[in-house]
BAVEX-333876 format. One record per atom (N, C-alpha, C, O): x, y, z. Coordinates in steps of 0.2 Angstrom, whole numbers, padded with zeros to 4 digits, always signed. Layout:
<balos>
XYZ...
</balos>
This chain:
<balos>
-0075-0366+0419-0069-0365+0424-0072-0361+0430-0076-0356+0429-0070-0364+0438-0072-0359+0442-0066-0360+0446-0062-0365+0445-0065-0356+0450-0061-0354+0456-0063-0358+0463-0069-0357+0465-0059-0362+0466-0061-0366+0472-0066-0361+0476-0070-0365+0479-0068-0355+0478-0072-0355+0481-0081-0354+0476-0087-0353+0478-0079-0354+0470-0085-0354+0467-0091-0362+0464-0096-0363+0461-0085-0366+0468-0087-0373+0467-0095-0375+0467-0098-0380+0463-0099-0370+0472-0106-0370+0473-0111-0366+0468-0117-0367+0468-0107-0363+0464-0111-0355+0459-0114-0360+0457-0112-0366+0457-0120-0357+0452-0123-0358+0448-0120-0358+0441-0122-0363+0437-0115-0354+0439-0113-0355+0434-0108-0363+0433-0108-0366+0428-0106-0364+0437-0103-0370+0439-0109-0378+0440-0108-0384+0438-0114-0375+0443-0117-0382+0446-0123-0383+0438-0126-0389+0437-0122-0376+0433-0128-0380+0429-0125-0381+0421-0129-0382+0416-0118-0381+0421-0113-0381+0417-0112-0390+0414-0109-0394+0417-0113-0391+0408-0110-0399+0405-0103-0401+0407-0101-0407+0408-0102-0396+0408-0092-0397+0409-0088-0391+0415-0088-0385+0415-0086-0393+0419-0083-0388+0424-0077-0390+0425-0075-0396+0426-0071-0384+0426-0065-0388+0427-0064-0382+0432-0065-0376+0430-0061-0385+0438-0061-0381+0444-0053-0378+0442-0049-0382+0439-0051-0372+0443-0043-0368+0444-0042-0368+0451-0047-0368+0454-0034-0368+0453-0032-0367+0456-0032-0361+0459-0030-0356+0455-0036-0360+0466-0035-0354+0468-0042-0352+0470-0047-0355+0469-0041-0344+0474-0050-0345+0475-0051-0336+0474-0048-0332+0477-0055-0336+0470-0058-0329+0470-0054-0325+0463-0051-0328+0458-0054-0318+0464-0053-0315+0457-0045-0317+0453-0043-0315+0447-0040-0320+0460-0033-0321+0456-0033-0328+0452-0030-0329+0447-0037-0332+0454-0039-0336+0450-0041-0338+0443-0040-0343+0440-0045-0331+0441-0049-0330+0435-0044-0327+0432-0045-0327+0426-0039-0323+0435-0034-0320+0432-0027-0322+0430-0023-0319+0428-0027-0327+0432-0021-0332+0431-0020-0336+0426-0021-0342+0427-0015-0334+0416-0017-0335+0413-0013-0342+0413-0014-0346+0409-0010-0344+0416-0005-0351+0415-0009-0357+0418-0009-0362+0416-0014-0354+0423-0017-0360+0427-0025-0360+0422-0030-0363+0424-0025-0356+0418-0032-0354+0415-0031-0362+0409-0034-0367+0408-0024-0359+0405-0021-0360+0399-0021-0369+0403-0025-0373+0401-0017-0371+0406-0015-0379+0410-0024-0380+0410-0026-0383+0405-0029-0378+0415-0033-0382+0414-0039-0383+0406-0044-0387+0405-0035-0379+0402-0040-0377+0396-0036-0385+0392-0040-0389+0388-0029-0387+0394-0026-0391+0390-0029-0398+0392-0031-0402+0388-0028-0398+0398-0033-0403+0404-0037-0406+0400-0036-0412+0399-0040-0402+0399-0049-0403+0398-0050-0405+0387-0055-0406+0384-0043-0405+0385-0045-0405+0379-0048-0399+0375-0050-0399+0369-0049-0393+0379-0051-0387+0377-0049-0385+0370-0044-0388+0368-0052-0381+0365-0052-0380+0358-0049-0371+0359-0045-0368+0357-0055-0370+0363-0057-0364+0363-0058-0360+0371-0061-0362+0377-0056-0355+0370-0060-0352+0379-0063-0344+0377-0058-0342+0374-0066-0341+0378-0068-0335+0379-0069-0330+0383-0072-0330+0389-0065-0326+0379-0064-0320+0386-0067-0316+0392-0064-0313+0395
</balos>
């Protein structure tokens, strides 16, 4: 998962799987409904804190 402005990060670009969230910067990453919606998206089992 990244935040629209982290689309370029390294944790994003060398990741199997990325699912971009709504929004950009730290409200993003804190945003548990848009965290949870993209986790279901993706078929997600698991997410880590």
């Amino acid at each position: 998962m990244y935040s629209e402005d982290d689309s370029q990060a390294l944790h994003r670009t060398v990741a199997d799987q990325a699912v971009a969230l709504k929004g950009r910067g730290v409200p993003a990453y804190l945003n548990m409904d848009g965290i949870i919606e993209a986790a279901q998206e993706s078929n997600c089992d698991a997410i880590h804190p």
